[in-house]
MIKOLRO-120240 format. One record per atom (N, C-alpha, C): x, y, z; residue in three letters. Coordinates in steps of 0.02 Angstrom, whole numbers, padded with zeros to 5 digits. Each point is the difference from the previous one (the first is absolute). Example, Ala and Ser with C-alpha at 12.3 -4.5 7.8 and 13.67 -1.06 7.14 Angstrom:
<pts>
u,v,w,aa
00660,-00284,00390,ALA
-00045,00059,00000,ALA
00045,00060,00000,ALA
-00018,00053,-00036,SER
00042,00059,00003,SER
-00039,00055,00037,SER
</pts>
This chain:
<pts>
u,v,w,aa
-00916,00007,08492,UNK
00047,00006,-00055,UNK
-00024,00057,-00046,UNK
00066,00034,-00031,UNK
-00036,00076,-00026,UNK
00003,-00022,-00087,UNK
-00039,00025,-00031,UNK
00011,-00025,-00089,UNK
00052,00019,-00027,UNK
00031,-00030,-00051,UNK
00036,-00002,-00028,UNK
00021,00074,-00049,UNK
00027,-00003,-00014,UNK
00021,00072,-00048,UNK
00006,-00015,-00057,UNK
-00027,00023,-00057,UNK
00017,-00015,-00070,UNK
00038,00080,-00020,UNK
00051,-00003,-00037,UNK
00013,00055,-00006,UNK
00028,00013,-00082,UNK
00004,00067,-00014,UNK
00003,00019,-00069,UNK
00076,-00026,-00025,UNK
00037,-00025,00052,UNK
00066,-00030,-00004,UNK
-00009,-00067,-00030,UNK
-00043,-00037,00026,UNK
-00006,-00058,00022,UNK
-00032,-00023,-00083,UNK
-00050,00042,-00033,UNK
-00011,00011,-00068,UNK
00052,-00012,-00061,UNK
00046,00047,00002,UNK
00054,-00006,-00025,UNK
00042,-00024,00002,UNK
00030,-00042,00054,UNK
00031,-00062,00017,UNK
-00024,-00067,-00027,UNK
-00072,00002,-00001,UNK
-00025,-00059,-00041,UNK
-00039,00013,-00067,UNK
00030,00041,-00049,UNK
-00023,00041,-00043,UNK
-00043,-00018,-00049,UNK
-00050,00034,00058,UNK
-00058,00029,-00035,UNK
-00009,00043,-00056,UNK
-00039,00004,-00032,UNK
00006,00064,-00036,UNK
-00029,00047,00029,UNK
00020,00067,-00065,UNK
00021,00076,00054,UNK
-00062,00020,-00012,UNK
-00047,-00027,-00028,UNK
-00072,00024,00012,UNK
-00017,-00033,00057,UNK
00011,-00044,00004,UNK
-00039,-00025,00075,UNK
00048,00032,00045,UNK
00047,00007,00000,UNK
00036,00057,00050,UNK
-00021,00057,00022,UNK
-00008,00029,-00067,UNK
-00039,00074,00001,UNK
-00064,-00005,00044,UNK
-00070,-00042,-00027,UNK
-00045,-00032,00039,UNK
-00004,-00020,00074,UNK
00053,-00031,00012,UNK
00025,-00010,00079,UNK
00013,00064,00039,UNK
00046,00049,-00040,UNK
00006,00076,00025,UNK
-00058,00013,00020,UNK
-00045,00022,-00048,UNK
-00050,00045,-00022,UNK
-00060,-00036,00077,UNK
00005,-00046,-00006,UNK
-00064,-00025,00057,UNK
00041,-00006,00065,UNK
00045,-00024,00014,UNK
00039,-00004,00070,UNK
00070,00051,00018,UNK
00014,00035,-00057,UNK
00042,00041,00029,UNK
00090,-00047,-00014,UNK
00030,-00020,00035,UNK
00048,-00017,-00003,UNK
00008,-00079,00042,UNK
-00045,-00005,00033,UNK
-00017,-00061,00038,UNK
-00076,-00022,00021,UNK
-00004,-00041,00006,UNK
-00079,-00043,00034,UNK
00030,-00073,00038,UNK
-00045,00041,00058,UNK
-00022,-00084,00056,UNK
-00027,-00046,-00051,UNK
00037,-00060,00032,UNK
-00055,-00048,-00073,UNK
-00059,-00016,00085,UNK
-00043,00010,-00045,UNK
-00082,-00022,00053,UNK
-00057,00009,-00055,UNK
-00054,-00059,00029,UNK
-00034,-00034,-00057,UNK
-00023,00095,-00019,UNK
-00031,00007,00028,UNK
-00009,00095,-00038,UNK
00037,00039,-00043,UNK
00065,00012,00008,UNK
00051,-00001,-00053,UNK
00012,-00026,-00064,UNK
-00017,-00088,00014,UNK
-00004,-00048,-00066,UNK
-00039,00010,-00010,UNK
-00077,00020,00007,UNK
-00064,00012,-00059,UNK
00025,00048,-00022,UNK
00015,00078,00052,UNK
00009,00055,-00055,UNK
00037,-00024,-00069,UNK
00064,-00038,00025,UNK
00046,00018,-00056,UNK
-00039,-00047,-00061,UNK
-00032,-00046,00009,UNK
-00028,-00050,-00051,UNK
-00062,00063,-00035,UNK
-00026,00033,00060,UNK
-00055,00030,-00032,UNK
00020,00046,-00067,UNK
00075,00031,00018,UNK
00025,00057,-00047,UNK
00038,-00052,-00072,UNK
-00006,-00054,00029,UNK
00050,-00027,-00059,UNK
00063,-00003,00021,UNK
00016,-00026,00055,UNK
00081,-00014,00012,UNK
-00005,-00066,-00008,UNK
00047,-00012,-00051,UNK
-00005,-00082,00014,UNK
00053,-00031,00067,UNK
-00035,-00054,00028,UNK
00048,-00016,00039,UNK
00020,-00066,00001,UNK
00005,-00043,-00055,UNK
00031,-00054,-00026,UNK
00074,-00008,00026,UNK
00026,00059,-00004,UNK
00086,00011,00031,UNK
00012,-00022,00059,UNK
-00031,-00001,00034,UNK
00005,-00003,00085,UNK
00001,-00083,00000,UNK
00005,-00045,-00033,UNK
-00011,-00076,00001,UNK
00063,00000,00000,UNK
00054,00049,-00004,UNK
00072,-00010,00001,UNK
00017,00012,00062,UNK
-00019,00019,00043,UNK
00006,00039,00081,UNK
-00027,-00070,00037,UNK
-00017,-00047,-00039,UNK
-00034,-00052,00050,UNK
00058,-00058,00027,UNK
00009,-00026,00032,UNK
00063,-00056,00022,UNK
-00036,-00069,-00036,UNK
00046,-00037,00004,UNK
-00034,-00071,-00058,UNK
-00041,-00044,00050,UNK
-00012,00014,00039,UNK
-00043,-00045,00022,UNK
-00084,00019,00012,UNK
00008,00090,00006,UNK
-00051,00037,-00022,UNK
-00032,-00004,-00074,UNK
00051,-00007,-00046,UNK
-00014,00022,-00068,UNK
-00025,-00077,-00008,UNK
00005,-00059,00024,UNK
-00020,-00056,-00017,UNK
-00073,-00009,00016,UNK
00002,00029,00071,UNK
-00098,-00002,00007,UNK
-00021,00063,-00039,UNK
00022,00035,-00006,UNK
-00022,00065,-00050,UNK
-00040,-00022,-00068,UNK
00059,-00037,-00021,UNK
-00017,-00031,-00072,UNK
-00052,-00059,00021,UNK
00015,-00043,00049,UNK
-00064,-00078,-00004,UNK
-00064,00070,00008,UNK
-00004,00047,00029,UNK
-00076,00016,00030,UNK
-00011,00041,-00094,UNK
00047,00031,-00026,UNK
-00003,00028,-00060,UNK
-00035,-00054,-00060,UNK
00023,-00042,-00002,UNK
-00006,-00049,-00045,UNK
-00066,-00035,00020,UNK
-00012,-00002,00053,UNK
-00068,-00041,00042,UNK
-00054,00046,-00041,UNK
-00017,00091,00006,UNK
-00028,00044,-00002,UNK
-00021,00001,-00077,UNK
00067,-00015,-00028,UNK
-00015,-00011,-00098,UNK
-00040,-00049,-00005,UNK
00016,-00061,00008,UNK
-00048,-00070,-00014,UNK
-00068,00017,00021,UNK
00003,00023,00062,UNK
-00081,00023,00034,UNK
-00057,00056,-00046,UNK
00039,00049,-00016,UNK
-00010,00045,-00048,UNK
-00012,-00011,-00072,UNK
00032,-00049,-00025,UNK
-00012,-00027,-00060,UNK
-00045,-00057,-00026,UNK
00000,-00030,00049,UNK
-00067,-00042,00010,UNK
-00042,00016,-00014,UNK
-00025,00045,00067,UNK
-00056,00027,00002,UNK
-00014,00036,-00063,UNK
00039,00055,-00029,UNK
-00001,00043,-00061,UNK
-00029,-00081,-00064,UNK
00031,-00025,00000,UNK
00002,-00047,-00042,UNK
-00066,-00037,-00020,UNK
-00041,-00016,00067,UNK
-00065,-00030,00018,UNK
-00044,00049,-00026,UNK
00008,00042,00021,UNK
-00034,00086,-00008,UNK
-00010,00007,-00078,UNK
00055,00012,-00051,UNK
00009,-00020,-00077,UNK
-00065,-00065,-00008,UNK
00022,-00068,00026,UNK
-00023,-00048,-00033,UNK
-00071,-00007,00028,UNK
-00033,00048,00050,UNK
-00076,-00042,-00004,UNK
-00012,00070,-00034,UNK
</pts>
């Protein structure tokens, strides 16, 4: 199976803002394969990619969110323990 395409269309259809547009230009040009290499760059430059939870079908976005929500409690805990000793 070949990766997916994120494209500078696909931005503006689910509107983003035009700085992160610009940003998306500026590092991929007009399109990017989504592949885990792709998603660091763009995280590395500051693309946020919060948007893309709209591209997910509801049965995706449901384990999306249980593993999301699992990751906070885990994270906060620990942070939390960390504070209190």
């Amino acid at each position: 199976m070949s990766a997916p395409i994120i494209t500078l269309d696909m931005l503006r259809q689910y509107d983003t803002y035009s700085d992160q547009q610009e940003l998306f230009v500026a590092t991929f040009g007009q399109s990017a394969k989504l592949t885990r290499r792709n998603w660091a760059r763009a995280i590395k430059v500051g693309l946020s990619v919060s948007w893309m939870e709209r591209l997910l079908s509801a049965p995706a976005l449901a384990e999306y969110v249980k593993a999301r929500d699992a990751a906070l409690y885990d994270a906060l805990v620990a942070d939390l323990a960390e504070v209190a000793a």
